[in-house]
N, C-alpha and C positions, 0 to 999 in steps of 0.2 A: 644538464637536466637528467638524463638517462642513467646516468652514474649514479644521481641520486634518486630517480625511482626506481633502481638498481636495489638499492641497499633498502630500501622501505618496504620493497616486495617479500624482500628475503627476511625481515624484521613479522610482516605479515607472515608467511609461511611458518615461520619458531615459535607461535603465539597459541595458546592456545585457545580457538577464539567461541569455544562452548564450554568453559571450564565451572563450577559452582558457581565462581567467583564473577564472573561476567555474567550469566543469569542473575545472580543476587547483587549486579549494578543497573538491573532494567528492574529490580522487584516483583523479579520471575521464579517461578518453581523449575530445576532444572527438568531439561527432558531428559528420557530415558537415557541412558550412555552411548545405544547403540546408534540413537538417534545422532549425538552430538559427534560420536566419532564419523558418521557419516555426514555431517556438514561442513566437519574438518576437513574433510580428502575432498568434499565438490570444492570447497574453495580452496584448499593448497594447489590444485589439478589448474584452476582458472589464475592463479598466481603465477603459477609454472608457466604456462601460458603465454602471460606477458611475459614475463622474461625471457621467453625463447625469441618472440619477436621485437624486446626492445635489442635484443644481441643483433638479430637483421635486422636494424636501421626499418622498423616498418613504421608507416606513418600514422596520422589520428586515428584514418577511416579504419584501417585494419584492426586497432585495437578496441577501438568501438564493436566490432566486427564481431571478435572474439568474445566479449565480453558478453552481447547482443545473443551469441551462438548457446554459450554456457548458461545463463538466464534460462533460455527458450527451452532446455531440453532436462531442466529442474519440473519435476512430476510436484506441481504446487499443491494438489490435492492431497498428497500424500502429508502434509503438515500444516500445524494449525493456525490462526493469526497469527502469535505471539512468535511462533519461530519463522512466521514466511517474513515481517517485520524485521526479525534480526539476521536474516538472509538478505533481505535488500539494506540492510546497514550496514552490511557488509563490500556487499556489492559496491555500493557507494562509494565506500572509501579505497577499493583496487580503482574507479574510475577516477575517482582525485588523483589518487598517485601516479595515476599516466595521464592523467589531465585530457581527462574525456567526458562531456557533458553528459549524463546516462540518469537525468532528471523522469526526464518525459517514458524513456524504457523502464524504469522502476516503476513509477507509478503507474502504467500500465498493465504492469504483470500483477502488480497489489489488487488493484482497483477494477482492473478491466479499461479498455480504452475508453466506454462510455460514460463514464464516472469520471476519469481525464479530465476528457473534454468538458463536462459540467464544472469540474474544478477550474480548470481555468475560464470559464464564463461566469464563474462566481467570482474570479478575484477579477475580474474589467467590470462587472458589473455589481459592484459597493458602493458605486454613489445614487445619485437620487435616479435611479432612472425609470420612466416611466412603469408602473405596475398595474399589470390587467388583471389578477384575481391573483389572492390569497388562500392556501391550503394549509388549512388548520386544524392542530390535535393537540390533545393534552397531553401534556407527560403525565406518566402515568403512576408516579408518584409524588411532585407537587403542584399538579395540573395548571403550570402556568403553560400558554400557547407556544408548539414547537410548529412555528409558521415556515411553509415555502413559502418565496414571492414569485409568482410567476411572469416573466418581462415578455417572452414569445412565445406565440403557440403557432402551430403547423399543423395542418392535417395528418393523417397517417404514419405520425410516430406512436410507437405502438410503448406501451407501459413496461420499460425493460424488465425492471427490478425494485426490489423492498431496500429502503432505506434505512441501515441500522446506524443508529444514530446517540450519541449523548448531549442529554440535556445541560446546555447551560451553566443553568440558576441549580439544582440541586445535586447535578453530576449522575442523573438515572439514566441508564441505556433502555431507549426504544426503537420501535420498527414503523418505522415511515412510508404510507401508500402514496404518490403524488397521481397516477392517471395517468391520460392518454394527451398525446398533442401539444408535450411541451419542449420548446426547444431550445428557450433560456431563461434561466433562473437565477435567485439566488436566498442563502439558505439564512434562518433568522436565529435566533437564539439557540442553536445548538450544532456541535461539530458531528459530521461524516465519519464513519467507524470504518465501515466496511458498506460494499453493495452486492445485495444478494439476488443475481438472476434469476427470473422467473424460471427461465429454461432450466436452471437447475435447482434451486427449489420451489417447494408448494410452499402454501402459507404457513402450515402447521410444522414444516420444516425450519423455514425462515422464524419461526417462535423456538423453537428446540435452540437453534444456534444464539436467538436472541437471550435465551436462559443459561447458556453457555458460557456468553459474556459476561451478563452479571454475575456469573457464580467464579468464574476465574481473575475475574479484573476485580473484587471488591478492595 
């Protein structure tokens, strides 16, 4: 097995993996050059990496480890969805090749843990399960209802973040308030973009980057 994520690593390394050609296979504008030669060298750097430790015989944990280490000390602020997406598609695939589960670490560093965790209590809870109130908005361009269903509520969880979200039924991006006190949910006609913490933005912020999206994703 090491022999041959040996050679995949090194296949990974030769590639070049922000070239026109690979933005214009996601239906992305590329980013600047300077940007793309520096996401080449963070991930050649974490490719080196493993291969220094699949040479010492090091085991899952360790590689997880590293992989875990380089993730953590990528300045995500510094770039925008479309390229932190193709950083963690990246990532991904160095964790396949040493066959390292790194599911739950990607979308953490995407999403934030607490959006995570809602993720995975939206997919256990899809079937009928008891619903105590409904949180309901229009979309805001074919106003059919972009409903939360709310299953638990808790005292004293506080309202982390804006949920930027696309609709369904017409494909429009909007911004999602759900409140205080819930602790599990699950989401109705429309997929989870991104979550935007209150701690770090305002509203009118959280509207700026929701204008952002439509305007790059059309």
């Amino acid at each position: 097995m090491n022999e041959q994520a040996l050679n995949r690593l090194k296949q990974f390394k030769s590639k070049d993996k922000f070239s026109n050609e690979e933005w214009d296979k996601r239906g992305l504008i590329p980013s600047d050059q300077v940007i793309s030669n520096e996401l080449n060298s963070m991930l050649n750097a974490a490719a080196e990496e493993l291969i220094q430790l699949l040479n010492n015989g090091s085991d899952n944990s360790k590689l997880k480890k590293a992989l875990k280490s380089r993730l953590k000390h990528i300045n995500k602020s510094a770039f925008d969805t479309e390229e932190k997406e193709f950083i963690a598609d990246y990532f991904y695939d160095l964790a396949e090749i040493v066959n390292v589960d790194f599911k739950d670490e990607l979308n953490n560093w995407l999403y934030g843990s607490f959006l995570n965790t809602l993720m995975k209590a939206v997919k256990v809870f899809k079937g009928n399960g008891k619903i105590l109130n409904v949180i309901s908005q229009d979309c805001t361009k074919c106003k059919s209802k972009l409903e939360t269903f709310v299953l638990e509520r808790e005292e004293g969880i506080p309202d982390y973040s804006f949920f930027l979200v696309k609709c369904n039924e017409c494909g429009e991006y909007n911004l999602l308030k759900i409140g205080i006190g819930i602790k599990r949910l699950k989401f109705g006609k429309y997929t989870m973009i991104e979550q935007l913490r209150k701690d770090e933005y305002t509203e009118a912020q959280a509207n700026i980057r929701l204008e952002q999206i439509k305007y790059f994703r059309k």
